[in-house]
Wavefront OBJ file of the C-alpha trace (Angstrom):
o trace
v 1.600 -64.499 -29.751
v 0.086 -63.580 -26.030
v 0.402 -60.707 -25.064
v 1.103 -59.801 -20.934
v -1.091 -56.992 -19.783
v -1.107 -55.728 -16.392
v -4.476 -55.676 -14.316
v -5.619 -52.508 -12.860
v -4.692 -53.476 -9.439
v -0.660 -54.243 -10.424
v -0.269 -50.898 -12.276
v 1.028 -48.199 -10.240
v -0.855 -44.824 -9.788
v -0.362 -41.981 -11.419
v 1.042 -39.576 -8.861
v -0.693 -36.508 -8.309
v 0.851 -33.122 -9.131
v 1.641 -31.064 -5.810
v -0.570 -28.783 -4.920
v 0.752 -25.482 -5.520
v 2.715 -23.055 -3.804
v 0.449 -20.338 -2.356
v 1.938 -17.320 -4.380
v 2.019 -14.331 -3.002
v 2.602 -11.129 -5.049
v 5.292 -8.500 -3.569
v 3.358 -4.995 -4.389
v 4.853 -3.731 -1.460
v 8.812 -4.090 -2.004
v 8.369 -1.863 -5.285
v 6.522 1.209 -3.443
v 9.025 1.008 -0.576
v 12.143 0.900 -3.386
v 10.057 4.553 -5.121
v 9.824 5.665 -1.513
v 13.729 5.298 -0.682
v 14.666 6.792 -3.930
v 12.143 9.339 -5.050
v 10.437 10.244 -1.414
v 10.799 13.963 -2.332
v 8.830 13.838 -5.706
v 6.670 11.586 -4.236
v 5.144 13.896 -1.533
v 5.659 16.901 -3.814
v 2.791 14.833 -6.697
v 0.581 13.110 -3.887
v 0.795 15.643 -0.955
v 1.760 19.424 -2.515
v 0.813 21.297 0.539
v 2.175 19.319 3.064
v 5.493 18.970 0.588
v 5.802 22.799 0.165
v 5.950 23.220 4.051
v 8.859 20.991 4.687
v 12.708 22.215 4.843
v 14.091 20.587 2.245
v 17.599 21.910 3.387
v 17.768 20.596 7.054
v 17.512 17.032 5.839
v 15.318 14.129 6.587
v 15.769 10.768 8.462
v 14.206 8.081 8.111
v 12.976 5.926 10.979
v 11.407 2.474 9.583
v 13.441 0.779 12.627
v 11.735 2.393 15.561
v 8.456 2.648 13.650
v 9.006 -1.282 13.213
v 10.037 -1.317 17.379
v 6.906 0.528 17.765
v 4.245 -1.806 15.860
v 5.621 -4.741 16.972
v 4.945 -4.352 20.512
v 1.352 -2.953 19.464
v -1.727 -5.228 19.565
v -3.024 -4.612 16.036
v -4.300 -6.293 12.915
v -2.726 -6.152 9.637
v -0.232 -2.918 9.317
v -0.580 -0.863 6.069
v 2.167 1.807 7.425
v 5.698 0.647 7.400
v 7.788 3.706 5.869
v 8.295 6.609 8.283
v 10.385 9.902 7.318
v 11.313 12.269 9.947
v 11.527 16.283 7.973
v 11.352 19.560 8.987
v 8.436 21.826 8.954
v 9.678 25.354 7.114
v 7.968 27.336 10.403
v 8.156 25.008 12.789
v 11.224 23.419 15.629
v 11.677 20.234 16.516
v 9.389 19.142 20.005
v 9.808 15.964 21.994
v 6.880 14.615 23.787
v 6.081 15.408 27.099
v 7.740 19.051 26.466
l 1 2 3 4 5 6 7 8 9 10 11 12 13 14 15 16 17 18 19 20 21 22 23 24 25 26 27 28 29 30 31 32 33 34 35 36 37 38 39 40 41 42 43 44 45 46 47 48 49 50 51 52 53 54 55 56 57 58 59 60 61 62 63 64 65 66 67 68 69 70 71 72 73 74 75 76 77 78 79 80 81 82 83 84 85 86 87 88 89 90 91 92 93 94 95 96 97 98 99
């Protein structure tokens, strides 16, 4: 009985796995999602002193759009700050700059 057998040069090659996806892990996303929701408690456990001077009362606002305005037109490196709050101080009145 014979027997065909392909040469080396006839057989096709064995394709070659893609090289993976660079993966890049969100830490970011998850401190932003505790800063929406638990900003508060957050400045209360990591910053008590500034935390006890703000009005809780008047409110807060946050401003990650004009902070984002702001650092994009800046000529900077990699940005670690991307969360800005706007609160009261307990003592103090809002000032604008250049007043």
């Amino acid at each position: 009985m014979l027997r065909w057998r392909r040469s080396p040069i006839t057989q096709p090659m064995p394709k070659q796995p893609p090289p993976p996806a660079v993966r890049r892990d969100d830490f970011d996303t998850p401190w932003k999602d505790v800063l929406d929701r638990w900003h508060r408690q957050f400045l209360e456990f990591f910053f008590p002193v500034a935390a006890a001077d703000i009005d809780w009362s008047r409110g807060y606002e946050f401003l990650d759009k004009e902070l984002q305005k702001v650092t994009r037109r800046a000529v900077v490196g990699r940005r670690h700050a991307d969360k800005l709050i706007k609160v009261w101080q307990c003592s103090a009145v809002e000032r604008r700059p250049g007043s």
